[in-house]
DRENMIVEX-842451 format. One record per residue (C-alpha): residue in one letter; x, y, z. Coordinates in pm, whole numbers, plus 32768, in hexadecimal, padded with zeros to 4 digits. Layout:
REM residues N
AXYZ;...
This chain:
REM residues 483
X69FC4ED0B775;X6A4B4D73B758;X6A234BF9B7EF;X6B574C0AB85C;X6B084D73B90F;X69C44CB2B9CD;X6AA74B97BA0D;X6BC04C95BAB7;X6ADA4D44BB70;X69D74C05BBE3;X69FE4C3EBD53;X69A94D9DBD63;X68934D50BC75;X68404C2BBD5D;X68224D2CBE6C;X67484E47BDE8;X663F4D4EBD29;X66034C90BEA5;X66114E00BF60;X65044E77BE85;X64574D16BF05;X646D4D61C048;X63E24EB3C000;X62B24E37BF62;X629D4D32C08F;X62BE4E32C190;X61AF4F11C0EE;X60BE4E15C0DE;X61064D6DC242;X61394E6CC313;X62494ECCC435;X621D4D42C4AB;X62D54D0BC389;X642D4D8AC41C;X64994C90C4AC;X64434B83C378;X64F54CBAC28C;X660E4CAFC389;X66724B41C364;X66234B25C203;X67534C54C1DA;X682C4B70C2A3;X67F44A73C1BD;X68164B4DC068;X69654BC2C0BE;X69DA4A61C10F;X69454A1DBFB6;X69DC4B02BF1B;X6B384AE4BFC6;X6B2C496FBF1E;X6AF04A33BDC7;X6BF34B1EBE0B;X6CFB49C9BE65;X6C5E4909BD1D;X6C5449FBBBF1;X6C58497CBACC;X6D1C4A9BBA0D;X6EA34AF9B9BD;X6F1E4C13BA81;X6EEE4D86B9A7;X6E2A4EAAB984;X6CB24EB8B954;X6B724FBAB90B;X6C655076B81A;X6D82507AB908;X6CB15103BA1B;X6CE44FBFBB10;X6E254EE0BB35;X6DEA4D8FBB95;X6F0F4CCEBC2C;X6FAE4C04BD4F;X6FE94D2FBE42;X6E7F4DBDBDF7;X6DF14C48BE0F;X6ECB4C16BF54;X6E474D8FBFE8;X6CCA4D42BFB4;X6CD94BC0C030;X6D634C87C17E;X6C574D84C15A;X6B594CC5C135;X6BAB4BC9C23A;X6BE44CF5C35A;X6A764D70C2E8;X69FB4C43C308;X6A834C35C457;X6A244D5DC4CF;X68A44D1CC430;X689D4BFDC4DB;X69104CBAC645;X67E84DC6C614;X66C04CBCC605;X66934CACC788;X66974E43C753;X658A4E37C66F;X64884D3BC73E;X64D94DF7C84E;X64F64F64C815;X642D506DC77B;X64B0500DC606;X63D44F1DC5E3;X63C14FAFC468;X63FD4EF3C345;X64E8502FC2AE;X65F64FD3C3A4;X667D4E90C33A;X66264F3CC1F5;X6766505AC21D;X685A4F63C279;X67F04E8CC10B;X68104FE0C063;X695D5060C11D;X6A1A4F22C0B9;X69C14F15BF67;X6A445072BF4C;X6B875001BFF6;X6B724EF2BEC8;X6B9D4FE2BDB6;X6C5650D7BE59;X6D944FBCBE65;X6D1E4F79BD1F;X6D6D50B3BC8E;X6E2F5107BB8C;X6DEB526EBB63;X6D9B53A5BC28;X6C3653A3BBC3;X6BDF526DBC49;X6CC65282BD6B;X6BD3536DBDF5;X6A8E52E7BD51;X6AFF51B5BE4E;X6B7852A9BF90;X6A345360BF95;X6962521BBF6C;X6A1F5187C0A3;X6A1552EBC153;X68AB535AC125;X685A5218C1AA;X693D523BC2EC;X68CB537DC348;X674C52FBC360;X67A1520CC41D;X683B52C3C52B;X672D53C6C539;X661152ABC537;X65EE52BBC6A5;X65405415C663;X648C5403C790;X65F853FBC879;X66A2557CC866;X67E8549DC847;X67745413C742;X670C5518C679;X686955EDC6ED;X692354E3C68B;X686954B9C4F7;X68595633C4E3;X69E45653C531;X6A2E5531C472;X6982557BC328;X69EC5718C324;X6B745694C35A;X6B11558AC233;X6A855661C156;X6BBD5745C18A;X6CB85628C143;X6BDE55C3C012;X6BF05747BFA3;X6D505702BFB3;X6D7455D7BEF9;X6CAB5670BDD7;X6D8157AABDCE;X6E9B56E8BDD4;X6E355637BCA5;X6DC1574FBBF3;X6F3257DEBC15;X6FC7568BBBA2;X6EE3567CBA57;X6F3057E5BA0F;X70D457B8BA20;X70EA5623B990;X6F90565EB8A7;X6F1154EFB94B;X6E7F5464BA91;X6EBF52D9BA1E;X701B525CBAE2;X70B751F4B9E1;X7082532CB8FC;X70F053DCBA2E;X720A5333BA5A;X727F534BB8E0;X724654C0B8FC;X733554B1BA33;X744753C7B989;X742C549DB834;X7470560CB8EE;X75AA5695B994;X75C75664BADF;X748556C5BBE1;X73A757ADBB69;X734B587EBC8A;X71CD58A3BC50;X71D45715BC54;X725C5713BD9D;X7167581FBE19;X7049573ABD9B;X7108560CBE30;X710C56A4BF8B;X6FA056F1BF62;X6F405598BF15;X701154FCC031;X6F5F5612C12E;X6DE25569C0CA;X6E975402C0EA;X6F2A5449C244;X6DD254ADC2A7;X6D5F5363C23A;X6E4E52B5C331;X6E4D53AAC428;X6FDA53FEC40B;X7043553BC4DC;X6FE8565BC48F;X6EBD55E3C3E8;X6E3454FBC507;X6D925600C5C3;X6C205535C57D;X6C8653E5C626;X6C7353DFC79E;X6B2154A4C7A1;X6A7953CEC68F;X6B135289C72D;X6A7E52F8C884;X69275397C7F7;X68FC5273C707;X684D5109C784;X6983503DC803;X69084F35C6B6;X69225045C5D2;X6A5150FDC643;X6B0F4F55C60E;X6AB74F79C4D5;X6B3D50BEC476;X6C4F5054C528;X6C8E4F48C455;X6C484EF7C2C1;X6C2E5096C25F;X6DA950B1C304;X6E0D4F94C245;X6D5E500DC0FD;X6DFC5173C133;X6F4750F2C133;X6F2D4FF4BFEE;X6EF5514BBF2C;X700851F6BFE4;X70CB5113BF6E;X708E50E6BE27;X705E524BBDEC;X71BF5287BE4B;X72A45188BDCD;X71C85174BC75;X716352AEBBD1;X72705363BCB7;X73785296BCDB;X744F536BBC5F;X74355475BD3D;X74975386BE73;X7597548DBEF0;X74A7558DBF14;X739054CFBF9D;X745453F6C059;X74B2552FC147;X73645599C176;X72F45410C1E6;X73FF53F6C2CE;X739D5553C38E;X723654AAC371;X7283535AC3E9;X735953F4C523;X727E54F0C591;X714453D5C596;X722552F0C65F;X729253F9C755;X716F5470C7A1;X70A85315C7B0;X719852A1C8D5;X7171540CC98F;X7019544BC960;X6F9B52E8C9D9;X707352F2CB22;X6F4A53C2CBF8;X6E135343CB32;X6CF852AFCC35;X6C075268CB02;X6C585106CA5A;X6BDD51A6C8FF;X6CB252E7C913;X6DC95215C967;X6DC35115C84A;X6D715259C75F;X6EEB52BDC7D5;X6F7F514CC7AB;X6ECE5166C65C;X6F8052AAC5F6;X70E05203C67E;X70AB50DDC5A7;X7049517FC463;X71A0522CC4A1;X722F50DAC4AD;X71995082C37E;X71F951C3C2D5;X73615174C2FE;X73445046C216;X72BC5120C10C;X73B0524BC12A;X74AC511EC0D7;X74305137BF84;X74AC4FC8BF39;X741C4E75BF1B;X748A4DF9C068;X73E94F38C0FB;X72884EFCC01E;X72C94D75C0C7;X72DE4DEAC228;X71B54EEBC21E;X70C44DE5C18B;X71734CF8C2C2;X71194E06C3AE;X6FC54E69C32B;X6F4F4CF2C369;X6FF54CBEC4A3;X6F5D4E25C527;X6DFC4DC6C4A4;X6E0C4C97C565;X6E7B4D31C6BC;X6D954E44C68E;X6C5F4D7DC662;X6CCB4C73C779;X6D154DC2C871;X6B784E5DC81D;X6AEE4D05C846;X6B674D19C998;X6B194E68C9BE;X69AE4E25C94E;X69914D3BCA4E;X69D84E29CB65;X68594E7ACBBC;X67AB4E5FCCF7;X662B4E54CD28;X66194E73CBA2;X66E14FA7CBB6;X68244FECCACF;X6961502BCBC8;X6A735105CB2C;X6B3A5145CC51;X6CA1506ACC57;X6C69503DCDEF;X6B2D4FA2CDA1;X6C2E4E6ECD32;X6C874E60CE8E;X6CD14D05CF11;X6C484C85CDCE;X6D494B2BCDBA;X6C804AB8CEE1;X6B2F4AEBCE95;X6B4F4A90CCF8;X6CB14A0CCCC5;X6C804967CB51;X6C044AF5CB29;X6D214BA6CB9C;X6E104A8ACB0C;X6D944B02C9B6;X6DBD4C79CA36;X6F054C10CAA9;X6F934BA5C972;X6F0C4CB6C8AB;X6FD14D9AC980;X71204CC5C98D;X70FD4CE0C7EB;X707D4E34C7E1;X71D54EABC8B7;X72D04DFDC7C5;X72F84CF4C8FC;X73B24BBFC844;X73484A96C7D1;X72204B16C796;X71BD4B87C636;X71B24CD3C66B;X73334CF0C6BC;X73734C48C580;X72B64D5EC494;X732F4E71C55E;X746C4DE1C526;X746A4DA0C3AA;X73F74F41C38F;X75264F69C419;X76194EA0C37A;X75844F3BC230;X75CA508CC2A9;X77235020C315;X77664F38C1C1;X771A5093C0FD;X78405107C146;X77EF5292C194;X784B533DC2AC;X76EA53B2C2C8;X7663526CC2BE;X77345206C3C1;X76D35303C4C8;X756D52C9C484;X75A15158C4E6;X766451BDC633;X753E5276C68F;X744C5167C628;X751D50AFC712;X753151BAC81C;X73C651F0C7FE;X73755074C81C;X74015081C975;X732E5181C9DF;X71EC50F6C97C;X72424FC2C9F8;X71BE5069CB5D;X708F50C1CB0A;X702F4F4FCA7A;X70E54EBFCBC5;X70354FBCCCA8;X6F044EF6CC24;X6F824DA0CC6F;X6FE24E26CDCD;X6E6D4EC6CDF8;X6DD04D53CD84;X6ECC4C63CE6D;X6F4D4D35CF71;X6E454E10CFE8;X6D0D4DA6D0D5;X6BBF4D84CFE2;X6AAB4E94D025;X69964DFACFB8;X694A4CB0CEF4;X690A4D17CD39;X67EA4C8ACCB2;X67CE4C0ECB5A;X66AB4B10CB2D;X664F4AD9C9E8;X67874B8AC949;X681F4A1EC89A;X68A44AE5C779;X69664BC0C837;X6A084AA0C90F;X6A5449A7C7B1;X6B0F4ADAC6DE;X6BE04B3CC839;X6C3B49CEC852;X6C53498CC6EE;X6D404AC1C6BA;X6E054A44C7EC;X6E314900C731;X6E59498CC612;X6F684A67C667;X70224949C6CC;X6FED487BC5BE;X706D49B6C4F5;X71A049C2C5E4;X722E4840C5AB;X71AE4862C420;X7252499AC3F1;X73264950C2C5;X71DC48F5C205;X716A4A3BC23B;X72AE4B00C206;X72C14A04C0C1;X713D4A76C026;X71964BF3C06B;X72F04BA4BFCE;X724A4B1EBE6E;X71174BFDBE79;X72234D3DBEAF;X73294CE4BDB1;X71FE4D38BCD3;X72054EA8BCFA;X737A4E76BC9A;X735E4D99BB71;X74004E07BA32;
């Protein structure tokens, strides 16, 4: 180890030193600490965001090849961080108000994005899933930490036995890639790929493996059996955040698991994507259409978008690693904006989950539902917002790919895209057109109204400064690519 190795990996060191702070604080203060733990986590991942943007080190390989340090990584954890921040920041009226008034709380979030930190970091199998389980462990405590609600408790239990199956996976598929290449670093993996002739089959079998524990991880059919029930059983704060920065970290690895150490094996993988990525957006737009439960029906718009996503990676090509990194941020932003809304739905300080409960909403809290309202116009594809525009650029990279395949995966994107689009208006119809019930109450719930409005904003700020984004995915992408 190295200066230069401290110097690469400064943020995540950052991280851990002022977690184990916090720890110590916590232990000596007491449960009245959470909500002083809680903003101070806020603040570290903003910190270390700022490290991430301002390292002072060339782009390579670090801790004997173990972690790669470089513009798409950098560019993956300044979005990580930022959506964790965010979503921190949404669960402090949770924790002065609700049952987790425990120090440990704010604590899991800390320790599930610095897994998400070295999991895009990694640059071989080993500490691929040093960082998943670090980021998982953490996310399964959290939804079970409401022990005391059977919900709660259903949702952890279901959540972590599914995990520890997709992790199983993972590992097994690892195990068969060491035993056929004799490495688990990418680029020894990828040598022993370019030096043999043609696919070797029990690569592929540990290939398939591996993608089967990653499309756990971003709850891609047939693997997303776990997400409505732990998005309904979970706290509304908790399920935004699972929602958000672990999707986002999930699909960083997907992709550079694919196009680095297997790149070539595209063919072959590329097939088994596509079936993926269709199957997620088809039944995302079905599955939503009869949900009554907000939660269970953003767990289904969830599943439809990380097919979305998934097309852009079963492009295999820069401009498809460009447009999933576009949609990623885009999607992080509407998701957050949509659960601060939802969050606010409570009346007599009791969480509503029903999507009549948003009845005549416009009228009673119109800056509310014109947040809501624009997170659903973007979440449907509904142009000019932002959303259009990265559901768009998925498909153009599935089209530009030139594959017949690739092409019938975008018509259903497409075709899917109009069906979902209901369920998101059905929800603009519920909060304009229909007469209100009763009036929501959400006194002393600031946080919740400042990220809806600020992702409202933001989105549109996204929308007119699109080509900025599209031009930071474009540079941190061509990375992957690069010689």
């Amino acid at each position: 180890m190295t200066h230069l190795d401290l110097i690469a990996f400064a943020p995540e060191l950052f991280m851990a030193i002022a977690i184990l702070a916090l720890i110590l604080f916590g232990a000596f203060t007491g449960d009245k600490a959470a909500r002083p733990v809680a903003i101070a986590g806020v603040v570290i991942m903003l910190v270390a965001a700022f490290l991430v943007a301002n390292q002072g080190t060339d782009d390579g390989l670090f801790f004997n090849n173990l972690v790669a340090v470089n513009d798409f990584t950098g560019a993956a954890k300044i979005l990580i961080l930022l959506v964790s921040a965010a979503s921190l920041f949404l669960a402090l009226p949770h924790i002065s108000r609700d049952v987790n008034k425990r120090f440990e709380f704010p604590l899991l979030y800390l320790f599930a994005t610095l897994g998400m930190m070295i999991l895009v970091s990694a640059q071989d199998l080993m500490t691929l899933y040093l960082g998943l389980e670090l980021m998982s462990l953490s996310l399964y405590v959290l939804a079970a930490l409401r022990r005391e609600l059977l919900r709660a408790s259903e949702a952890g239990l279901k959540y972590f036995v599914l995990g520890a199956l997709s992790s199983g996976m993972i590992l097994y598929g690892s195990s068969i890639i060491y035993g056929y290449s004799g490495a688990t670093n990418f680029d020894l993996i990828a040598g022993a790929l370019s030096a043999s002739d043609g696919a070797n089959v029990g690569l592929l079998i540990g290939l398939v493996f591996l993608i089967a524990g990653l499309a756990f991880k971003v709850s891609a059919v047939p693997f997303h059996m776990w997400t409505p029930d732990v998005y309904q059983g979970a706290p509304a704060a908790v399920t935004a955040f699972f929602a958000g920065a672990p999707k986002v970290a999930a699909m960083v690895i997907f992709v550079r698991v694919l196009v680095q150490p297997f790149a070539d094996l595209t063919d072959q993988w590329q097939q088994v994507l596509a079936i993926i990525a269709m199957a997620s957006m088809v039944l995302g737009a079905f599955a939503a259409l009869n949900q009554k439960n907000i939660k269970r029906l953003m767990a289904y718009s969830s599943i439809a978008n990380m097919g979305y996503a998934l097309i852009g990676v079963a492009a295999g090509t820069a401009e498809g690693v460009q447009s999933v990194m576009v949609y990623m941020a885009i999607y992080a932003v509407m998701t957050l904006g949509s659960f601060a809304v939802i969050m606010l739905m409570r009346r007599e300080d009791r969480p509503l989950e029903n999507i009549d409960d948003l009845a005549g909403l416009f009228s009673q809290k119109p800056r509310m539902a014109a947040a809501m309202v624009i997170m659903m116009f973007s979440l449907s594809g509904i142009p000019p917002l932002a959303g259009f525009f990265g559901k768009l650029m998925v498909f153009m990279a599935a089209i530009n790919q030139g594959s017949t395949l690739m092409l019938i995966v975008a018509v259903v994107g497409a075709l899917t895209s109009v069906i979902a689009a209901f369920y998101y208006l059905r929800i603009i119809k519920i909060m304009v057109f229909d007469p209100q019930v009763d009036e929501l109450d959400h006194k002393d719930a600031k946080e919740w109204s400042i990220t809806a409005g600020v992702a409202a904003v933001l989105l549109i700020v996204m929308t007119l400064g699109f080509h900025h984004l599209n031009a930071w995915f474009a540079t941190a992408s061509a990375t992957l690519f690069a010689g």
